[in-house]
N, C-alpha and C positions, 0 to 999 in steps of 0.2 A: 821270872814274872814280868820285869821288864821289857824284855827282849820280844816274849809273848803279848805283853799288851802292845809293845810298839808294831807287831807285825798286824795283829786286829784294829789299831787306829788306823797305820797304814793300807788295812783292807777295805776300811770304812769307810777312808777319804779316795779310796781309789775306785771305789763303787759309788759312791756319791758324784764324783767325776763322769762317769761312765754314762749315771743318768741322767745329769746334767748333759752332758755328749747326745744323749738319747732325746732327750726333750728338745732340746735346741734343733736338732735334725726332725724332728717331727715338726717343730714349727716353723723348721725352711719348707719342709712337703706341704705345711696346709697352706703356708704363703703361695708356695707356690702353684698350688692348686687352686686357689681362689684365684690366681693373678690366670692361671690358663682359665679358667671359667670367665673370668671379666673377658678375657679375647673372646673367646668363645660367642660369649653372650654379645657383646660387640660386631663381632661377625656373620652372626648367625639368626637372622630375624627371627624375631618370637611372634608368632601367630597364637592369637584368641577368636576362638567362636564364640561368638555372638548367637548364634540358634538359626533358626528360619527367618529370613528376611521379609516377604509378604504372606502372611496365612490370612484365605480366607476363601470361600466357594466363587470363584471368578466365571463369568457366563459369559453367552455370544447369540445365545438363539433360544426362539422357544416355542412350541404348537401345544397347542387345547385337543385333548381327546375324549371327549367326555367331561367326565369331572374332573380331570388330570392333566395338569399343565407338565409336559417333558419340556427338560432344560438342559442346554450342551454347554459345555464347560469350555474354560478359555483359559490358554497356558499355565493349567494344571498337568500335573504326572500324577497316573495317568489320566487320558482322556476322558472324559466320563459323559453318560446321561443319567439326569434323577428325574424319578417320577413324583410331583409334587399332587396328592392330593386334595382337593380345597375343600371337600364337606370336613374332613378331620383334620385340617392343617397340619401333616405330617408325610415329610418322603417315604414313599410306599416302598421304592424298588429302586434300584438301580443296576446302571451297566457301564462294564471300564470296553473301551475299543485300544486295538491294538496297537495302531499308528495315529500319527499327527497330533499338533499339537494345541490347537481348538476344533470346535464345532461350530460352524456358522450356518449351518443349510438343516434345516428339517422338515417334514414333511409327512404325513400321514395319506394312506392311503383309503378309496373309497368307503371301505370295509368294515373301519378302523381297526382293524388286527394288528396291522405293521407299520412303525413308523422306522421312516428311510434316514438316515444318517449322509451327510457329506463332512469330512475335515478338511484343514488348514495345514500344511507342510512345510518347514522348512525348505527340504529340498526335494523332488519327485526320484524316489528310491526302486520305483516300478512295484512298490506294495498298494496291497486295494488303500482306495480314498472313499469309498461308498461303501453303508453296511447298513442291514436291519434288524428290528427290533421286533419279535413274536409279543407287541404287549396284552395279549392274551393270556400268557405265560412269563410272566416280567421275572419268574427266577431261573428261568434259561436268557444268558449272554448275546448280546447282538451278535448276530454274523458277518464276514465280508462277503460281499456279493458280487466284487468288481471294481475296477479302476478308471475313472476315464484319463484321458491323454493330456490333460492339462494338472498340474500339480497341485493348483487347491479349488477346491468345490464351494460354489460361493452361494446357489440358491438351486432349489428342488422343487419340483411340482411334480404333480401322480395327474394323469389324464383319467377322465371316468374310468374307462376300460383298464386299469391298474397300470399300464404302461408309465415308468419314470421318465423323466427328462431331468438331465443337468448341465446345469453351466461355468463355469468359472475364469479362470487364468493362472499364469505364472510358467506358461510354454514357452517355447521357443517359436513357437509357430501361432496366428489367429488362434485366439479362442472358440470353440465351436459348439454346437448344439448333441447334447450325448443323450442316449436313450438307451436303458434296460428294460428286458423283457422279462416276466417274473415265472414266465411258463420256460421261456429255454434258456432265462439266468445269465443272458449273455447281454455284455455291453456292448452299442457300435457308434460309431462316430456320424451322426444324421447329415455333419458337412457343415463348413462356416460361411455366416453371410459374405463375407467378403474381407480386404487386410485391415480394412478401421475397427478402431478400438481395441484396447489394451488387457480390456476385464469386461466379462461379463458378469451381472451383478444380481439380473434378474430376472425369474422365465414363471410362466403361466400355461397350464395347459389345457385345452378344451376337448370335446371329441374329435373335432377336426383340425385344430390348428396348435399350433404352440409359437407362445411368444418372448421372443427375447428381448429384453432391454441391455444396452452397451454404453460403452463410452470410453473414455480417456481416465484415468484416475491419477499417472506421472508426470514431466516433462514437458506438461503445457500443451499436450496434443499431437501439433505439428501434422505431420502426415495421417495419424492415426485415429483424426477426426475426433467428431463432440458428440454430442448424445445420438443414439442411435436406436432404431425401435422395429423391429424384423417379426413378419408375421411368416412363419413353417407351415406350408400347405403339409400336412402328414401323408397325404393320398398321392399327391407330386412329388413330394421331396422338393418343395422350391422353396426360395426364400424370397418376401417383399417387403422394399422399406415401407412404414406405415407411421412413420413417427410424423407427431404432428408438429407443424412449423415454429409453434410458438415455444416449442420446447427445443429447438435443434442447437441453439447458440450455448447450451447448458452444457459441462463438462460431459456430464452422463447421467443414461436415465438409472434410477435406485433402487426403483420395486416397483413389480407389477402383481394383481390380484382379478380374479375374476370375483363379481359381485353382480349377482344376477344375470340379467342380460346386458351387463356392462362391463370392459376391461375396464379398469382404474390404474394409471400411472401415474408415478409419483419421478421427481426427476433432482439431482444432486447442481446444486447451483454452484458459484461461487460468487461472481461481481455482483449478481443480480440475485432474487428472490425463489427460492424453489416454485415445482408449478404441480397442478395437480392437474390429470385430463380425467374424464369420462368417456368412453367411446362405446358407440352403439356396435355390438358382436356382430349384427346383421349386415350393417354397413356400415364401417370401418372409417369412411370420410365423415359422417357424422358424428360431433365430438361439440365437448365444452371443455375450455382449461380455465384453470381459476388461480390468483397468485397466493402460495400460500404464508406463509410467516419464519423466516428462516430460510435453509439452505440446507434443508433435507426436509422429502417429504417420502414416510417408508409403513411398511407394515400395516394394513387394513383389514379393517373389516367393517361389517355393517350392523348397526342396530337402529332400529324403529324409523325405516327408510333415512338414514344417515348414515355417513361414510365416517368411520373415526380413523384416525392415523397418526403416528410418532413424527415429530418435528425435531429440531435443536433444542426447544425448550416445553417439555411437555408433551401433551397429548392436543390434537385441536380434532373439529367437527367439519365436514365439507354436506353441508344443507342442499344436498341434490334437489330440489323445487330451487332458491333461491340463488346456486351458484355462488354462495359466499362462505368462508373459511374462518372462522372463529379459535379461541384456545379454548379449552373445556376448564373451569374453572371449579375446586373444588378441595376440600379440608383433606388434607394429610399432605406426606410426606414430597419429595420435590423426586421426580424416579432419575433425574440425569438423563442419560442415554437409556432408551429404551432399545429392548432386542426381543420383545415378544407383544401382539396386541389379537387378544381375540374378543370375541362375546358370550357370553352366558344368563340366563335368567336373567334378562335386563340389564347389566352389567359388563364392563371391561376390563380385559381380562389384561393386566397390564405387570410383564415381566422387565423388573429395572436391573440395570447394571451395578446397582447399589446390592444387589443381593438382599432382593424382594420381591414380592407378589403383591399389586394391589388390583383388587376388585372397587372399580369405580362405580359410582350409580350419577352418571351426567344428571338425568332432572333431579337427585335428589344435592346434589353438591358435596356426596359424602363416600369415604371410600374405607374398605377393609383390608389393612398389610399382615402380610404374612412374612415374618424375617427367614428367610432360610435357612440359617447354620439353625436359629430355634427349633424348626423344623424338623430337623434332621439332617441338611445337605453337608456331605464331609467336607471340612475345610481344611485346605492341602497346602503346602508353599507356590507359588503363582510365582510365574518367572519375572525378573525384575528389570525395572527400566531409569530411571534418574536415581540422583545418587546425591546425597549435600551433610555437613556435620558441621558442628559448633554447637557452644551454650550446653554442652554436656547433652545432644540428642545427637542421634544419626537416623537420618532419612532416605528411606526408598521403597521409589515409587512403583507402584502397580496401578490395574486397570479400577478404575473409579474409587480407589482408595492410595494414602501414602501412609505407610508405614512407620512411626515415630517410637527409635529404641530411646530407652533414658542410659544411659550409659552409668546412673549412681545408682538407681535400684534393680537395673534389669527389665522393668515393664517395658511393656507395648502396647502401644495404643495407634486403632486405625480412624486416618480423618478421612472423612469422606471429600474427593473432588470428581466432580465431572470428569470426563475423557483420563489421558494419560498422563501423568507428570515426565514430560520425557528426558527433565534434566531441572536439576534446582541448587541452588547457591543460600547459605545462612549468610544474612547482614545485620550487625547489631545486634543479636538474637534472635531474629523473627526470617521464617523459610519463605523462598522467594523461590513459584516453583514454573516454566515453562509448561503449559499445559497445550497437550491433542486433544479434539482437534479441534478449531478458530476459539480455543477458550481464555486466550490471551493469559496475564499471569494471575499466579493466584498467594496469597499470604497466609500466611503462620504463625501469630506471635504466642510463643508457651508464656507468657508471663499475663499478655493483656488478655488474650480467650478464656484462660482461666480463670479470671478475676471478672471475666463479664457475666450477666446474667445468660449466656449461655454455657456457665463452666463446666455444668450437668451433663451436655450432650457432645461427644468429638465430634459428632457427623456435622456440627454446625461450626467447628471453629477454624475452616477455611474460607477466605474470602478474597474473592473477583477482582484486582485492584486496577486491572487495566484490561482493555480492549482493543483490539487491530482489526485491518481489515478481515473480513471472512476466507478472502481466496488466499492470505499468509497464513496455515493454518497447521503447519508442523514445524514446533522447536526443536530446533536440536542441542543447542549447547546454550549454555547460562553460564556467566562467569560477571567475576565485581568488577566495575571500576572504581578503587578505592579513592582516588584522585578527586573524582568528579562526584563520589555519591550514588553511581548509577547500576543499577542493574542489566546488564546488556546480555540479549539474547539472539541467537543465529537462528533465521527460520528457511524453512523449503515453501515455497508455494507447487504444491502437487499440482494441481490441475493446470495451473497457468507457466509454470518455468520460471527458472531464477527461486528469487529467495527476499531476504530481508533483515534488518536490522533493527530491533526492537531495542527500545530503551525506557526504561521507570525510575526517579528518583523518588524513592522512598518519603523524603522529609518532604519534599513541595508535593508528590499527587504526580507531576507532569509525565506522561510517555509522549514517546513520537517512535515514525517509522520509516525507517526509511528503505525504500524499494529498490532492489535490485543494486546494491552497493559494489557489488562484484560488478556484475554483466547481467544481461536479461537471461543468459543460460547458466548462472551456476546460481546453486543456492551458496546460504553461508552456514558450513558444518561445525568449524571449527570458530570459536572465538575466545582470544586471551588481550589482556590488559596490561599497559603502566605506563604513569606518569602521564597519564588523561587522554592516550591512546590506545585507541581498540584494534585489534589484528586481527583481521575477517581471512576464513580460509575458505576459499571458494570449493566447490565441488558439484561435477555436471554426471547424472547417470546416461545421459547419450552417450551412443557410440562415437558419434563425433563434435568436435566445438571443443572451444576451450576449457581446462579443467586444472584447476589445482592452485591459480591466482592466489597470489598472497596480498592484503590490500591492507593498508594503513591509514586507519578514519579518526576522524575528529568528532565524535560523537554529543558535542554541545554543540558546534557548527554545523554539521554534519552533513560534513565534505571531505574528498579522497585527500590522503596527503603525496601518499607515493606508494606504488604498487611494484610485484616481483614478482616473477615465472620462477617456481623454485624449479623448473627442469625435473619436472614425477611424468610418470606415466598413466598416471589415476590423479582423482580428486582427492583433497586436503581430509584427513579423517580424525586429526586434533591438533592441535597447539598449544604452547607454554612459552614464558618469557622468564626467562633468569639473566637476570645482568642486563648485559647488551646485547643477549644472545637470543633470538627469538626460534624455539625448537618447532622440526612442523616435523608430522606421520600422514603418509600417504595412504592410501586404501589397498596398497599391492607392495605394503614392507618398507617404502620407502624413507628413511631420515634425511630430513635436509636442517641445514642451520643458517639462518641471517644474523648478519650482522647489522643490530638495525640500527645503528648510530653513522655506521658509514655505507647502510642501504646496497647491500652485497651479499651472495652467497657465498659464506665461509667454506660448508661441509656437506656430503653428500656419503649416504653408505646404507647400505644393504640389511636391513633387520628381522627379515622376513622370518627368522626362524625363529625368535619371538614373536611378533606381528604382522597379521597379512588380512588384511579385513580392515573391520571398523575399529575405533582406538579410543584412548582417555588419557592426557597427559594432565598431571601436578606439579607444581616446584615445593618442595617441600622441602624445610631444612638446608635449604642452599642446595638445593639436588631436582632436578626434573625426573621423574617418573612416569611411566607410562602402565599401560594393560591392557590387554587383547583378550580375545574370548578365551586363552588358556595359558596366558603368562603374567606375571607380574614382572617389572622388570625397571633399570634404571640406565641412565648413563653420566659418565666419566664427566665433569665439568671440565675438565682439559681439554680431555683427549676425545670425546664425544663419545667414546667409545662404550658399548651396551653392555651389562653382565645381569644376569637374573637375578630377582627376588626371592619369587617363591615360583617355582614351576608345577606345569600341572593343575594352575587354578581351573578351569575350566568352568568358570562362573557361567550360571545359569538366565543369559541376559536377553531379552526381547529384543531390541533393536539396541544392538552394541554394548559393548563393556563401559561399566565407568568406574571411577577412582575417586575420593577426597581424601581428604586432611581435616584434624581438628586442632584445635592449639596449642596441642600439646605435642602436635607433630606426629600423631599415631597417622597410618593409612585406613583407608576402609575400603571394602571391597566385594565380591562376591565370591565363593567357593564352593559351586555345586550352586544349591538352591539355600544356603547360608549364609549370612554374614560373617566375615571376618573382620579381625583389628589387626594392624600390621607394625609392627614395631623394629623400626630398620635402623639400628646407631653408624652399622659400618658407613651408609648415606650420608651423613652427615658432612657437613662443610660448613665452614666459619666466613 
């Protein structure tokens, strides 16, 4: 019995051993498997969607058919027209087009059967840019009917006799005068006035003539001339200047309308005031120009012998007996950018970028909106353009609205701003956003809006904080200077060349601006900050002149300190400052590194297989970061040297990629037409 019980203790204690042995080994494996998972998760950035970035029916154009306002869509997928009916206030119909990626050009013909379509392209892929619409039949799909030769189509006219004409740019060669025939469905090229001007913007067509308006819209002109005003003999095939003098010093002319027996041009300003002509069809030297209010005068028509037409700010009246230019003054809503204006039963017909319809009655002072999405128009993701976080939101910007995620509940909420946010920066809480075009910056505070008497409404709680001149009228980058307080922005001046450097302090109110900080030929693309210096990146789209200057400003004095050729081939496309090491991207791949304590280029290297375009660099975490239209991506504090993020993004961005940070050191980004959250530990640096 002994023997036997000794050998069953001895079995018990040696099986108790065993699983003790067993247990211990199983909690080396989960140690150890948690300790590879912490690498793991260390190494391996964890990406969150965030959802769609901008939703919401984005527009570019609009014509009156009847009772039916057709509206073309802007950097939605896909491209669309919807039929807005105004006795029911409801989208009747709709059509998706195949290519491009707005509609700016519309156009009905005499008939009204057919309304003619032009898009907006990325790039000219030799697919049609022209198509129409049987809105007879609005549940059969627009057709392609043809391409012209220039890559995006900017304004349409139908001549009585159904013949189109179109105009646009974005070739390699003059812009020129294009014309389809609806009986042999063939497009041909009617021939350019000649090599000035860059874009055509506007054309008009009568039974005998067809009119183009042109001009400079890049680069400040230069050789390719200012406003320009081409009358198409259609029986000659000839072309004549006809622009009138008072208009010639103007970038370029913006829109033309026939209204009776009178052309009406409207002309795009920038130093000076837009202008309005009248011209007698009969004879052409007989004209009135009148100046009007702003620096865009576009889109006409006529009710009760008065000319009404879209401005910068509203809608104004051009008083044909008296020659004088008024704003039309009356109860509702503010429309921002207008892209559609016709008449109706005594009323205007007024299509806003805000994604609305309002029917104005000028003598009565009183107007009827129609919200769209209410409507029915689909709201889609809209491709995205500025980008800014902190205070627990993330921001980005789309076309007449920004998009504001809360990062604790998930909501979004759209605030409505004029033009573009084309880049924004959070300080202190409150968004600080660069606004297209000349809308200087605009603010955001989630704490103070909401607490005001206008907490009810987002469309109201952006506001105007500063103003520049008109012809600086594209930001591109927004970055702090924490040093100084300042908000500092890089601008292009389009029509005049060079650029600018905006600055706001927040707590005093004060901006200033200063012109041409680079050279009178690069704008400033890039700008990064520290220790109360700004690093302006120059960048020139000519083919020749200096490009890529790196400049060192004093942005309370504001004056240069010291400047450097980082040796690129292309203009500056972002910048970031870590340490003493000032990182710049080139627009053709290029990395360079200053060292800006002893004002030298340290490094130079090749990244194009991540970035070859336009860019977004961060220092995050002790780490610079950049992104390109389809990479995420970082580099080595050492060694400079690049390894990817997350590859593949291929965010969905209007003009360039962008990147932030929030304080928790998360990334934010785009993926497709989504936001992401980007959480990178391996980046990290002490």
């Amino acid at each position: 019995m002994l023997q036997a019980g000794g050998a069953a203790g001895l079995a018990a204690v040696l099986g108790l051993a065993g699983q003790s042995a067993a247990a211990a080994h199983r909690t080396t494996d989960r140690t150890a498997d948690r300790t590879t998972a912490a690498i793991a998760d260390r190494t391996t950035p964890r990406i969150t969607d965030l959802g769609p970035a901008v939703v919401q029916f984005a527009l570019m154009s609009a014509v009156l058919i009847g009772d039916t306002v057709y509206i073309g869509s802007r950097n939605v997928d896909p491209v669309r027209i919807v039929a807005l009916h105004l006795p029911t206030r409801t989208v009747a119909a709709r059509t998706g087009l195949p290519h491009g990626h707005s509609v700016q050009a519309l156009a009905a013909d005499p008939t009204g059967r057919y309304l003619y379509a032009g898009v907006l392209q990325k790039a000219d892929v030799g697919k049609p840019n022209l198509f129409r619409w049987d809105v007879t039949a609005p549940g059969n799909p627009a057709e392609a009917i043809g391409r012209i030769g220039d890559r995006d189509v900017r304004a349409l006219s139908v001549a009585p006799d159904g013949l189109l004409y179109a105009v646009g740019g974005g070739a390699d060669t003059a812009p020129a005068l294009w014309e389809y025939d609806p009986k042999s469905r063939k497009v041909r090229n009617a021939g350019a006035p000649g090599p000035k001007g860059t874009l055509v913007r506007a054309v008009a067509a009568t039974g005998t003539t067809v009119f183009l308006g042109a001009g400079t819209t890049f680069n400040g002109g230069g050789d390719t001339g200012r406003a320009t005003l081409y009358a198409y003999d259609r029986s000659a095939g000839t072309f004549t200047s006809v622009v009138p003098p008072e208009m010639a010093n103007d970038p370029s002319i913006r829109d033309l309308a026939v209204v009776g027996d009178r052309l009406v041009v409207g002309s795009a300003a920038s130093k000076e005031q837009a202008k309005v002509a009248l011209m007698d069809l009969a004879d052409l030297s007989k004209y009135t120009v009148a100046t009007s209010r702003g620096t865009v005068a576009k889109l006409f028509t006529e009710l009760d012998d008065t000319v009404y037409f879209a401005g910068d700010e509203g809608v104004h009246a051009y008083d044909k007996q008296t020659g004088t230019i008024t704003a039309v003054e009356y109860e509702g809503p503010d429309p921002g950018e207008i892209w559609g204006m016709d008449s109706r039963a005594g009323k205007i017909v007024v299509t806003s970028a805000f994604g609305f319809v309002a029917e104005i009655d000028p003598a009565a002072g009183t107007s009827d909106v129609i919200d769209l999405g209410e409507a029915g128009a689909p709201q889609t993701p809209q491709l995205a353009m500025g980008l800014a976080a902190g205070a627990g939101y993330v921001y980005v910007g789309g076309t007449g609205t920004l998009a504001r995620h809360s990062l604790r509940s998930g909501d979004v909420v759209n605030l409505r701003a004029p033009g573009e946010a084309k880049d924004c920066v959070v300080h202190d809480g409150a968004l600080y956003t660069g606004q297209y075009n000349s809308q200087g910056i605009w603010r955001h505070d989630p704490e103070r809006d909401t607490a005001s008497d206008t907490a009810s409404d987002p469309d109201r709680w952006m506001h105007r904080v500063a103003g520049f001149p008109p012809e600086q009228n594209r930001p591109l980058d927004v970055a702090l200077d924490r040093t100084n307080g300042l908000v500092l922005v890089g601008v292009q001046a389009d029509t005049e060349g060079g650029g600018s450097l905006w600055t706001y302090h927040p707590g005093t109110g004060r901006s200033r601006c200063f012109v041409d900080p680079v050279d009178a030929l690069q704008c400033v693309r890039g700008v990064a900050s520290q220790d109360g210096v700004a690093y302006l990146g120059g960048d020139n789209t000519l083919a020749t002149g200096p490009c890529g200057t790196v400049v060192a400003f004093d942005p309370v004095r504001g004056r240069e300190l010291w400047r450097i050729d980082p040796q690129q081939t292309a203009g500056t496309a972002a910048l970031a400052v870590r340490g003493h090491h000032l990182y710049g991207l080139s627009r053709k791949g290029g990395l360079f590194v200053v060292d800006i304590r002893r004002r030298t280029l340290v490094h130079r290297a090749d990244v194009s297989e991540v970035c070859d375009g336009f860019a977004a660099m961060v220092t995050n975490r002790g780490v610079v970061y950049g992104v390109s239209d389809t990479t995420v991506f970082r580099f080595d504090p050492r060694t400079f040297a690049v390894s990817t993020v997350v590859p593949a993004v291929k965010g969905s961005w209007y003009s360039g990629a962008h990147l932030t940070h929030d304080e928790a050191g998360h990334l934010y980004t785009m993926r497709g037409r989504n936001l992401i959250r980007i959480t990178d530990r391996q980046g990290t640096r002490t």
